[in-house]
Structures are given as structure tokens and as C-alpha cells.
PATI-68890 format. One line per 5 residues: number of its first residue (from 1); their letters; for each residue x, z, y of C-alpha. Coordinates in Angstrom, 2 decimals, decimal comma. Layout:
NUM) A) X:Z:Y  ...;
//
This chain:
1) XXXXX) 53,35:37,88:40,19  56,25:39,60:41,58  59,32:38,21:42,64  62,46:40,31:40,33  66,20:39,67:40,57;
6) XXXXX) 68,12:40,28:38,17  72,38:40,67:38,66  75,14:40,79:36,63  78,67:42,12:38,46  81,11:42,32:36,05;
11) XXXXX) 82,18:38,58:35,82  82,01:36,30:32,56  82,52:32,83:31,99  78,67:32,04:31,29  75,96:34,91:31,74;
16) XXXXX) 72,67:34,87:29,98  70,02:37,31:30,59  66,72:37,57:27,84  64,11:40,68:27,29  60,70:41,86:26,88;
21) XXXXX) 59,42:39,46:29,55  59,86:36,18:27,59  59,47:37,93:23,92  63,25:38,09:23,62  63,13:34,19:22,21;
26) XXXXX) 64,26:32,63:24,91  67,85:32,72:26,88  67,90:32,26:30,71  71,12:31,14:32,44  72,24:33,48:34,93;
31) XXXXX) 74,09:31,70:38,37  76,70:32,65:39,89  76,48:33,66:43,23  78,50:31,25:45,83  81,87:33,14:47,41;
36) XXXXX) 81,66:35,81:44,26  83,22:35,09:41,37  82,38:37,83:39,00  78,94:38,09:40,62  75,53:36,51:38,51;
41) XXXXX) 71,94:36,53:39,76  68,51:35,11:38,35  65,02:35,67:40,07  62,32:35,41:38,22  58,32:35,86:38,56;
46) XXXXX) 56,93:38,91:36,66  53,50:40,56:36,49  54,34:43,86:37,66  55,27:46,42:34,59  57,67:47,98:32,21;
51) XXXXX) 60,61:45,51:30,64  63,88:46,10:28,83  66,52:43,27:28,99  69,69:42,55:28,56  72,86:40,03:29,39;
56) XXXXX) 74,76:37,87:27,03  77,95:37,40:28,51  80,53:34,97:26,51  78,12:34,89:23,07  78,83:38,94:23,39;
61) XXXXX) 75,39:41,20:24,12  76,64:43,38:27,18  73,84:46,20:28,93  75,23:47,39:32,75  75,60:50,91:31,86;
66) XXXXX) 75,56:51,83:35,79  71,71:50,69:35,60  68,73:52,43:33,67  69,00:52,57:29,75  66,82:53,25:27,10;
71) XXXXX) 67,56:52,77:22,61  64,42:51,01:21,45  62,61:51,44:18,27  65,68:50,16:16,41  68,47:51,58:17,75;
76) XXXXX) 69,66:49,80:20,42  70,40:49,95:23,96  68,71:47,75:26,45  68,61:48,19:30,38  65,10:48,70:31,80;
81) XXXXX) 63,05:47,72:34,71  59,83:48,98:35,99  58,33:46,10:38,34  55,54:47,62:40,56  52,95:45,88:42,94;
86) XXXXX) 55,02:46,96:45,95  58,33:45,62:45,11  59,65:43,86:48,54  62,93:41,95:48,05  65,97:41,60:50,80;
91) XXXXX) 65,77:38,43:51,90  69,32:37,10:51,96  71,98:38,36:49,62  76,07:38,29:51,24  78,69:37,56:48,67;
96) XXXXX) 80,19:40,69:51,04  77,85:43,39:49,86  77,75:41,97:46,33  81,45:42,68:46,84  81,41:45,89:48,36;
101) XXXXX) 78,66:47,08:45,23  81,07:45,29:42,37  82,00:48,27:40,03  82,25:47,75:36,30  80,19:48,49:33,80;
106) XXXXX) 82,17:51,64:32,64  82,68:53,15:36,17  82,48:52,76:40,11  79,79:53,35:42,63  77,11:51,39:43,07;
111) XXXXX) 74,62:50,69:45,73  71,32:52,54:44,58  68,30:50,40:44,90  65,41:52,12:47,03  63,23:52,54:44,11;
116) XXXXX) 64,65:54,20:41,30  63,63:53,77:37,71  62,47:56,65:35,72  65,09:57,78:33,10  62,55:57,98:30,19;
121) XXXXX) 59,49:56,38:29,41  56,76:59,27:29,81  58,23:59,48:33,32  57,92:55,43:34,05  53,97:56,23:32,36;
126) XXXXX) 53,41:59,08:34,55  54,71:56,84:37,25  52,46:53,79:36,68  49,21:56,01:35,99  49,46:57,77:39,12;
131) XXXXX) 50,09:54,55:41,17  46,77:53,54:39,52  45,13:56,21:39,50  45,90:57,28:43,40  44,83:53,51:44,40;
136) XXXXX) 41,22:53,66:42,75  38,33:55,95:43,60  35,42:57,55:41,99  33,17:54,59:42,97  35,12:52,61:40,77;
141) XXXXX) 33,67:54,75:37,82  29,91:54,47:39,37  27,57:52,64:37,39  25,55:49,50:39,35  22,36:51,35:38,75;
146) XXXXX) 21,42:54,76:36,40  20,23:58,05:37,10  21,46:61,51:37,78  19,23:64,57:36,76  19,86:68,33:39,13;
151) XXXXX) 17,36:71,44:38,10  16,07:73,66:40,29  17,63:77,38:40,18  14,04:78,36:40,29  13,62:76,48:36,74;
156) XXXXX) 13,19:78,89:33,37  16,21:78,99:30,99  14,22:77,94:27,79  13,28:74,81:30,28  16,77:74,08:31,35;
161) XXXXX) 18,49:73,95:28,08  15,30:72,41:26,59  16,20:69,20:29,36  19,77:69,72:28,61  19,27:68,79:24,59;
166) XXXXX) 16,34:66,03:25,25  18,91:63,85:28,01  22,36:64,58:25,53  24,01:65,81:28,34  26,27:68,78:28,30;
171) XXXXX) 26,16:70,15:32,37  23,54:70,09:34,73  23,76:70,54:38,35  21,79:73,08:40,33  19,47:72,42:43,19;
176) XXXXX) 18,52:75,50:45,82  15,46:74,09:47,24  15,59:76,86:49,73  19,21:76,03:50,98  18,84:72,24:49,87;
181) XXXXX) 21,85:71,61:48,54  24,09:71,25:44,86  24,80:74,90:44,25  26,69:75,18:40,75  26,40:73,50:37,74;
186) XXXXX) 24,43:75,05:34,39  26,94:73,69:31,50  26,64:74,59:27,08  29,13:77,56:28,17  26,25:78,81:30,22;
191) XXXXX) 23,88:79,04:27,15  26,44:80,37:24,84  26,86:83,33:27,03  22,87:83,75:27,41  22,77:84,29:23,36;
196) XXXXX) 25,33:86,85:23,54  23,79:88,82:25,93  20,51:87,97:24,06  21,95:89,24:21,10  23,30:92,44:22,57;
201) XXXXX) 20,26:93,59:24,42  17,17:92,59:22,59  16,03:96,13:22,06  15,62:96,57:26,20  14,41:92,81:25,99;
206) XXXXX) 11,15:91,91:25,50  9,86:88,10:24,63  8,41:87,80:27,75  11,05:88,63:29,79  13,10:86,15:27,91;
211) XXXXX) 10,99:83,45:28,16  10,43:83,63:32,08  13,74:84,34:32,76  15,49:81,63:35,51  18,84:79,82:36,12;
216) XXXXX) 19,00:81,90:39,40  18,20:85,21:37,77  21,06:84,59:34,80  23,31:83,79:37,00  22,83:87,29:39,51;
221) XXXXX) 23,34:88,90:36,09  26,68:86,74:35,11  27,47:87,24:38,73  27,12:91,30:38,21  28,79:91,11:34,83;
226) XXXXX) 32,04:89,79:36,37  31,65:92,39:39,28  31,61:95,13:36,40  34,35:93,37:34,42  36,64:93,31:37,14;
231) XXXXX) 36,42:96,85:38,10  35,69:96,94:41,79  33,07:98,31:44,01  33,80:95,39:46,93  31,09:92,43:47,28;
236) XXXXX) 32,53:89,67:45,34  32,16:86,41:46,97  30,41:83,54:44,71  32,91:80,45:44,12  32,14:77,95:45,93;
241) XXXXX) 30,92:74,71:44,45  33,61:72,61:43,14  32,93:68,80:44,10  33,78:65,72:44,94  33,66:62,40:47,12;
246) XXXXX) 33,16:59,07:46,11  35,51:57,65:48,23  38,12:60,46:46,49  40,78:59,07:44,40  40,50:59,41:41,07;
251) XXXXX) 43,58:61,16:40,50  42,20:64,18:43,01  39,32:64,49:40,69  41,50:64,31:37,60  43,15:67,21:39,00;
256) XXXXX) 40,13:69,17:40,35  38,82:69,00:36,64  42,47:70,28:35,19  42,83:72,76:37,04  39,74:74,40:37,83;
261) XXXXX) 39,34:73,98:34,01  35,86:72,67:34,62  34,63:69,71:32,81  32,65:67,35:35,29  31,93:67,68:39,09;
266) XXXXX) 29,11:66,57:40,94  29,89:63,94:43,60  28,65:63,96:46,63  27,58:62,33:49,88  25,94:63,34:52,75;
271) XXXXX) 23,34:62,05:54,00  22,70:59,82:57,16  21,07:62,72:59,11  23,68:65,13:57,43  20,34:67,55:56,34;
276) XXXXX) 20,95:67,12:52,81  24,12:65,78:50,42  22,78:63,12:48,14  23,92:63,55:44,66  25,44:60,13:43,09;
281) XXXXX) 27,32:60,61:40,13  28,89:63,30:37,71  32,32:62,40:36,97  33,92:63,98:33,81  37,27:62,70:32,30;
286) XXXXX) 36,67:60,61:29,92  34,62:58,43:32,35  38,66:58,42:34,28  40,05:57,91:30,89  37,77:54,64:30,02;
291) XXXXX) 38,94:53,38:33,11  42,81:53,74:32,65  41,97:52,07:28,88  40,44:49,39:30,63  43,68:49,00:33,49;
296) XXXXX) 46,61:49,48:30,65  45,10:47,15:27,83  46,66:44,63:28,94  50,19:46,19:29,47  50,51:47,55:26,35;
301) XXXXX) 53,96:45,81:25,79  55,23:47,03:28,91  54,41:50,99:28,25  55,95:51,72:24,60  55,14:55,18:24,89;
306) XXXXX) 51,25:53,93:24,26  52,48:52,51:20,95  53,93:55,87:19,88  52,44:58,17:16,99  50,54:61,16:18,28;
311) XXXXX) 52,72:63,49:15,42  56,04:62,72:17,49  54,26:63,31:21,10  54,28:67,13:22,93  50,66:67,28:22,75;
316) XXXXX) 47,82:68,78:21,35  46,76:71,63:19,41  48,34:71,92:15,39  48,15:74,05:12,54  50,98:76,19:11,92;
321) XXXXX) 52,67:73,94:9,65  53,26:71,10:11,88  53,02:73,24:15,40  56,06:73,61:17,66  57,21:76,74:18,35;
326) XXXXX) 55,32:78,28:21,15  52,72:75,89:20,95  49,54:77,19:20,49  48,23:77,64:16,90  44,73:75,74:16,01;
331) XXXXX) 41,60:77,90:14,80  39,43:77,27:12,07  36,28:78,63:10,74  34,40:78,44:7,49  30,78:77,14:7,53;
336) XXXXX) 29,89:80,53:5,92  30,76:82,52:8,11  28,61:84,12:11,08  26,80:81,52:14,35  28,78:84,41:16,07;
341) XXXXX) 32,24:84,15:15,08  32,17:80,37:16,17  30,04:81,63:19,64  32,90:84,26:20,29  36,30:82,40:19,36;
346) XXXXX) 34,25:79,25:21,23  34,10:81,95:24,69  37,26:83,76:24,43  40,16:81,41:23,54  38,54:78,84:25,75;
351) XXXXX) 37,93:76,16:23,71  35,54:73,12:23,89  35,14:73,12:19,85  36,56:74,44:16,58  36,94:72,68:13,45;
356) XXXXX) 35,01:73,79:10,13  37,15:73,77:6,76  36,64:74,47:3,28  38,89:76,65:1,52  41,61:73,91:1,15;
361) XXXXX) 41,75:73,29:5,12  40,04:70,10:4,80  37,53:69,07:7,65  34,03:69,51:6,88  32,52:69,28:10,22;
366) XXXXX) 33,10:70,80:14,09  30,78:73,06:15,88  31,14:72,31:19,97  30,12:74,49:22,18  27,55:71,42:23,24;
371) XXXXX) 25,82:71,77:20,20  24,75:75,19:21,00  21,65:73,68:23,36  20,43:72,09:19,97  18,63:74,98:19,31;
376) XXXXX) 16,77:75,22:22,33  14,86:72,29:20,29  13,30:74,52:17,56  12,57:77,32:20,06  14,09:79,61:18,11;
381) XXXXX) 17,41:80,45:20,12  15,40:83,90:21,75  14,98:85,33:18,15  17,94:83,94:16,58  19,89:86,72:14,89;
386) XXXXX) 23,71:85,82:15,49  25,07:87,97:13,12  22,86:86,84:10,06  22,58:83,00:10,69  25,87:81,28:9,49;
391) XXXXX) 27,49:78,36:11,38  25,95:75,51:8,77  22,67:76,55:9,27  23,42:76,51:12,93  24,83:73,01:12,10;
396) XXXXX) 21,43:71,84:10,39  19,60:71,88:13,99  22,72:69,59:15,77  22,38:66,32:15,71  25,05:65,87:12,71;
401) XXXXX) 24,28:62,13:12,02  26,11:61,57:15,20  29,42:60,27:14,82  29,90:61,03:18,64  30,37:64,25:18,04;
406) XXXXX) 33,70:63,99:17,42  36,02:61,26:15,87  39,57:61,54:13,44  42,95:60,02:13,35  46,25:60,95:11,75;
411) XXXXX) 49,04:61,92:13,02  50,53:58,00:13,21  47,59:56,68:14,88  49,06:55,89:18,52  48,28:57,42:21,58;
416) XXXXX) 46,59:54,43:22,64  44,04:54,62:20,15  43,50:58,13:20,61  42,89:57,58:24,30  40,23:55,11:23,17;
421) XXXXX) 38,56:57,36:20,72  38,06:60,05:23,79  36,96:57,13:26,14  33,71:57,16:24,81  31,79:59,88:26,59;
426) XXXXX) 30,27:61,75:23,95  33,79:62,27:22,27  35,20:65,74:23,79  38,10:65,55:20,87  39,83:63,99:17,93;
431) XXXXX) 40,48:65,79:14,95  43,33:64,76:13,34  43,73:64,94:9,30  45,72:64,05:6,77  43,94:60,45:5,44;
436) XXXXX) 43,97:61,07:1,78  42,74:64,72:1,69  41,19:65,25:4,87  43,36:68,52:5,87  42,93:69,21:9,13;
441) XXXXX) 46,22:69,50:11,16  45,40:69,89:14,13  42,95:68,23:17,30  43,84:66,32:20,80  41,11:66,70:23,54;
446) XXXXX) 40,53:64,79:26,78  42,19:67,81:28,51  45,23:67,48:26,52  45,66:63,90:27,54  45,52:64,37:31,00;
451) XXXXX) 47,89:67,29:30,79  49,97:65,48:29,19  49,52:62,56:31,65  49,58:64,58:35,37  52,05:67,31:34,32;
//
């Protein structure tokens, strides 16, 4: 609990002060402060979070308009307070500063506290998430016990996305056996790539050479590709791996993720001898997002903006119909049209999945780029002819009974619940539809939320 005062300098002949704290049922007298008149203070105990209040002065509701305001969900005005962990009170209060701070509510100067309340409630969010987030680290995500799978570079392809499909995992991390060390990571994007280039040169391609082909040699010819692409004759240097610490906050790795626009990283330690890193966990953000669930479920009241429909937030991808202007539009595919279509608009408008319609726009499934290493299962992904297989065949060898794959809501479900949905792991995005017809209008992924969230 947190110790909170409360003060009311405008005078009155009795002061009341009531809010979110107490359910706004109960009225608590304010006193007035000994040698000020006009001057009324209460302290009270609060678990620190968001509150709005307000004092009834003379059986007339009065808000101090030189403090924080916000209108609530029905249209009227309250004064806010945002109580954090920290919050260290002055131990002795002098009628003469009281004095020297007495305005009224209309005008004057006032003493500003040292921490200063956000003006709206995304800002007071943002505020309390990356307090939390800052104060906890990745080995607060870390299961007790579990394991962690790396392949060797040295491993085939067919092998790597044939481990990829068996373990349900979407990224792999690389071991160089030679260098020992974590040297990349092998992700669904990887093999997406590896059919395109499949599909483009299987006349100077023979089965053999596809089938012995490894991680390391793919990724020289990626590596050469981008060389080529970007037009220069200079030695390009590799990126370096992109990792983490497991004493690293969890807002650092949030941020890594975002803006490397990567989805997991490999943490790291070294090792007592320092020879060799030992590789501990693979943090991705929806194991971050489980964890804030976990922190804020039991502030809900105190963070409204959790309560709010996902329709009236700035987030998010929507169809044209509902999208803001100069939002970005959301792309949909047919299930009859071409495996490559869905491979292509997957690569190049860097998206994690698209959404399938039928003629009306209403959802009829999603093709992820994840379900891509489902066909490493019938071993058919060397002969696979993009071009002439059409995305629900493709769709008949992912694992479809999963209702993992993806999950829906309408537009006003609240962002809480959406941040729930994407909590689980193997849920990359919502989808969200109109309930009666199942129109798609538009989808909210784990990267919008934390966007949204560290902005």
C-alpha cells in the first residue's frame, strides 16, 4: 500500500472527497488543515494504480481544474491520479506553503508536484507498462525446467524444416560447431524463400542437389542474393546475431524484437570458462505479453484504456471500409487462387499471415507463413509446383484442426481480451469479423500491440 494525500485549496464549509478507490459508494471527510482555512487534506492507503476522484464541497460535486482531468465513459469530468510504487511523501506539510500554493480552481499558479500525471490514459498505460516492464527481466519469462532445440548449419534443409514441423516451432537457432557458438536463427520466412528459389530454378536443379543441400549453403546463397540485390561489388558484412541476456529487461527485448522486426531472439549466457555461450531460452513476444496479462489482471479498474473496444483504438490492420486514412489497407486472398500468390504477398509486404475469404469477404481460414514448414511433412515441398497448387490444397497439409492457429474477435471485444487471445504462444494474430456474417475487417498481431504499447 501506498501512502496518497489528497488536498482541496479552495475553501468550503465541509469537503468530501469519493472515487474509483472505494467504488464511488462511499464519502470520505476531508480535514482541514490547522492555520489554513480554505485548505482540506485526507491521506489515504492505496495499492499503487490509476484512480479518478473527485470533491464534494457544500452537497455541490467540484473537480480542481488546476490538477489532471479526464470525462469518463459518461460524460463527466473527474480529476485523476496515477499512484506508483515509488511515491515518497514530504513529511510535514506548513499551513505557509499550503498558503503560498492556494490558487483557485479557475486560475493561479500552483506548486507542480515532482511526478506529473499523464494527460491521457494511453500515456498513464504506456507509463505503468514500462515501469513494469523495465523492472522485470527475461528470467522472469524462463520456464523452471524445458528444453531448447539449436541445428547445426551443417544440417540438410529437408532435415531442418522436417524438425521445425515435428517440435511446432516456428524459428530455430543455428549452431557453428566449428566456431561454437549461436550463429543466426533458421525461421518459416527462411523456407518460404527456399520454395521460391526452388520454384525459379528447378531446370538447373537437380533432386539431388536439393535434397543435400544445407542451412549453411542456403544461407551463402541468400547472403549472395542480397549482395546482387543491392547492387555493389564491396564485401558485405553478415549481421551480426541479434540476442539477448537473461538478466536483460524485458522491455530491451521488447524493443530488440520491434525493431529489428525479428520475431524471437535467442538468449544467452556464457559460460563459466567463457569457451562457449550456453543457450537458455527463446524469447518471442507473446511469452512478454502473457506476462504483462498476468501483472495487469488485477488492475483492470485502474487502466480503462484495457476496457476499451479494439474498433475505437489506433491499431491494427483494417479493410478499407473501416481503415483510417493512411493506415495501411488489409490483404486478402481467395483459397483458389495460386500457393504462390499467398508465398509472395506473405515475403513482400512483410506480413506474418493473410486472411482467406470467400467472395463475400467472409473468413474462411488464414495461411501463416508458419504453416509453410507443414509440407516438409509429406516430402513433397522439392517438387511442389507453386504456380499450379492453390492455397486450400496447401491448407489440407497444415494442421487446420488447430484452433491455435489463429483466434477472432470483433471490433467491441476489448483490448484486454485481445491481449489474452495473443498471449497464448501459438496465436501470432486475431482476426477480427463481423459476428453474424463472419466478414473479415481487419486483424491485430502481437507486433501491433507492442507498437501500440512502446511507441
Amino acid at each position: 500500500m501506498v501512502h496518497k494525500v489528497f488536498t482541496w485549496r479552495y475553501g468550503g464549509g465541509r469537503v468530501f472527497l469519493c472515487g474509483s478507490f472505494n467504488g464511488w459508494t462511499e464519502r470520505i471527510q476531508m480535514i482541514n488543515v490547522e492555520g489554513c482555512a480554505t485548505v482540506f487534506q485526507r491521506i489515504l492507503d492505496l495499492q499503487p494504480g490509476y484512480y479518478q476522484y473527485k470533491y464534494l464541497v457544500d452537497d455541490v460535486w467540484r473537480v480542481d481544474e488546476e490538477q489532471h482531468c479526464v470525462r469518463d465513459g459518461f460524460g463527466m469530468i473527474n480529476n485523476v491520479a496515477y499512484v506508483e510504487e515509488t511515491e515518497i511523501l514530504c513529511p510535514s506539510f506548513s499551513a505557509q506553503s499550503l498558503h503560498q500554493n492556494q490558487g483557485t480552481p479557475s486560475g493561479g499558479s500552483l506548486h507542480k508536484p515532482v511526478f506529473q500525471l499523464p494527460i491521457n490514459e494511453i500515456d498513464v498505460l504506456r507509463y505503468r507498462l514500462s515501469l513494469h516492464l523495465s523492472s522485470s527481466t527475461v528470467y522472469d519469462l524462463m520456464p523452471d525446467s524445458g528444453k531448447v532445440i539449436a541445428l547445426d548449419v551443417g544440417a540438410a534443409v529437408k532435415q531442418a524444416f522436417h524438425l521445425m514441423y515435428e517440435e511446432g516451432v516456428a524459428v530455430l537457432p543455428l549452431w557453428d560447431e566449428q566456431n561454437t557458438k549461436i550463429v543466426g536463427m533458421l525461421t518459416a520466412s527462411d523456407f518460404i524463400s527456399i520454395l521460391l528459389q526452388l520454384d525459379r530454378n528447378r531446370a538447373i536443379l537437380t533432386d539431388e542437389e536439393i535434397e543435400e543441400h544445407t542451412i549453411s549453403a542456403w544461407k551463402d546463397i541468400k547472403f549472395r542474393h542480397h549482395r546482387e540485390v543491392s547492387g555493389t561489388s564491396q564485401p558485405l558484412c553478415r549481421t551480426a546475431l541479434i540476442q539477448a541476456g537473461p538478466d536483460e529487461s524485458l522491455k530491451d527485448v521488447a524493443l530488440r524484437i520491434l525493431h529489428n522486426k525479428i520475431s524471437a531472439v535467442p538468449i544467452l549466457s556464457s559460460s563459466e570458462d567463457g569457451s562457449c555461450p550456453n543457450l537458455l531460452f527463446i524469447a518471442c513476444l507473446s511469452g512478454i505479453l502473457k506476462h504483462i496479462c498476468g501483472h495487469f489482471r488485477r488492475h483492470l479498474e485502474f487502466l480503462p484504456l484495457l476496457q476499451q473496444p479494439v474498433g475505437n483504438l489506433p491499431l491494427g490492420t483494417w479493410v478499407r471500409e473501416i481503415g483510417k486514412s493512411g493506415d495501411r489497407l488489409l490483404l486478402t486472398l481467395r483459397a483458389s487462387e495460386p500457393l504462390s500468390s499467398a508465398l509472395n504477398l506473405l515475403i513482400q509486404a512483410c506480413v506474418s499471415s493473410v486472411p482467406i475469404v470467400d467472395d463475400n469477404g467472409n473468413l474462411v481460414d488464414v495461411y501463416c507463413r508458419s504453416d509453410i514448414t507443414s509440407l516438409a511433412n509429406s516430402n513433397g515441398y522439392t517438387r511442389i509446383q507453386l504456380d499450379q497448387t492453390i492455397i486450400s490444397q496447401a491448407l489440407e497439409t497444415a494442421d487446420v484442426t488447430s484452433q491455435s492457429r489463429y483466434q477472432t474477435c470483433t471490433r467491441f471485444d476489448t483490448l484486454y481480451r485481445v491481449m489474452e487471445l495473443l498471449s497464448d504462444q501459438a496465436v501470432r494474430r486475431v482476426i477480427v469479423i463481423e459476428a453474424s456474417s463472419r466478414q473479415v475487417e481487419g486483424i491485430i498481431t502481437l507486433r501491433d500491440i507492442f507498437s501500440y504499447f512502446l511507441a
